[in-house]
C-alpha positions in Angstrom: 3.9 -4.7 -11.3 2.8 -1.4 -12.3 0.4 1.8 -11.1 -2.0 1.1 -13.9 -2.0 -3.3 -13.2 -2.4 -2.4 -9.0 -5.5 -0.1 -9.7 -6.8 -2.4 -12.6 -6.9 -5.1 -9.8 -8.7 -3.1 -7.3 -11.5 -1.8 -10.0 -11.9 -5.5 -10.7 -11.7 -6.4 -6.9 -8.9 -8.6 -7.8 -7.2 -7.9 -4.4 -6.8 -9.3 -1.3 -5.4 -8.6 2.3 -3.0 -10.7 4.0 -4.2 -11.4 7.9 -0.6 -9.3 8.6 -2.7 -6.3 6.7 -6.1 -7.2 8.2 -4.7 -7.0 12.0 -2.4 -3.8 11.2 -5.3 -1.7 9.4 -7.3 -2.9 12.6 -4.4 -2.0 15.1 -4.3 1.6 13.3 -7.9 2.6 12.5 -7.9 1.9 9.0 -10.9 0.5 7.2 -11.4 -1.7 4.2 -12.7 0.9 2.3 -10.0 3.6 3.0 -7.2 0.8 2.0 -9.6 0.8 -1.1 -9.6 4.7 -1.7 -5.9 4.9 -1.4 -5.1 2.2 -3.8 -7.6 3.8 -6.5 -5.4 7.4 -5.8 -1.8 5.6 -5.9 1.1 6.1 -6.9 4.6 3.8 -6.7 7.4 5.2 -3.5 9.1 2.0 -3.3 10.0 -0.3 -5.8 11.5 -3.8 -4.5 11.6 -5.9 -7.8 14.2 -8.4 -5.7 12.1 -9.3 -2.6 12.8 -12.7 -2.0 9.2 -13.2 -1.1 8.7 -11.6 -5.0 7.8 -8.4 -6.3 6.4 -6.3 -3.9 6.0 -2.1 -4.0 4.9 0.7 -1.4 2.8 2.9 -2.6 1.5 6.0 -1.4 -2.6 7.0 -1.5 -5.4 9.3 0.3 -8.8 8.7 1.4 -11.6 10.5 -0.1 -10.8 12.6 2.9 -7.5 13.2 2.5 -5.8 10.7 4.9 -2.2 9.6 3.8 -1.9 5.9 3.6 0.8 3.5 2.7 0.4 -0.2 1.3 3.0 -2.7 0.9 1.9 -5.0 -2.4 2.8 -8.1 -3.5 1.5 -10.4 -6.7 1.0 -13.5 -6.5 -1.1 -16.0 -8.8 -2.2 -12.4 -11.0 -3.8 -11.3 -7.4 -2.8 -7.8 -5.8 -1.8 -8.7 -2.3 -2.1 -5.5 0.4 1.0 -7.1 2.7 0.1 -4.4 5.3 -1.1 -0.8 5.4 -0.2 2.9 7.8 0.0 5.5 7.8 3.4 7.2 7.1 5.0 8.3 10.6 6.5 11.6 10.6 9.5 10.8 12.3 10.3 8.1 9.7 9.1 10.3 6.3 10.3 13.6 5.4 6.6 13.9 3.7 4.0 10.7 2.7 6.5 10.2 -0.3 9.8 10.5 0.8 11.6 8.7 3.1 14.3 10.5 6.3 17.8 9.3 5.4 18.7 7.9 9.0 22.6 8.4 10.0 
């Protein structure tokens, strides 16, 4: 799974959001169409080619008005799954793409 195949899936609407995803977006204000915008403005954080669920990445996007987003994706079947979406928490990211080193 790459940058280019996870936005070639959502210009071809190839994507779909796992009920986990659907209730968390819900929980946190995000809409359908922001998930969307992010994904189309992307790029890779995370890479976890060994998930024992499969291949899944986080990837960092904004909104057409600049909100940070994260997705978790998954593939599945040659179908981009959003695994769940948020939007990064301060106290857990140093910045939307880097990660705080907890000790």
């Amino acid at each position: 799974m790459d940058i280019q195949w996870i936005k070639g899936q959502v210009e071809k609407g190839n994507y779909q959001l796992k009920l986990h995803a659907v209730e968390r977006a819900s929980i946190r204000g995000i809409n359908p169409l922001e998930v969307k915008e992010a994904l189309l403005d992307c790029e890779i954080i995370e890479d976890y080619p060994d998930d024992k669920r499969g291949h899944s990445c986080l990837v960092y996007g904004k909104t057409r008005v600049g909100r940070d987003i994260h997705v978790l994706c998954g593939m599945a079947y040659d179908i981009l799954w959003i695994i769940t979406v948020y939007e990064p928490d301060p106290a857990e990211w140093v910045n939307p793409k880097t990660r705080r080193i907890v000790k």
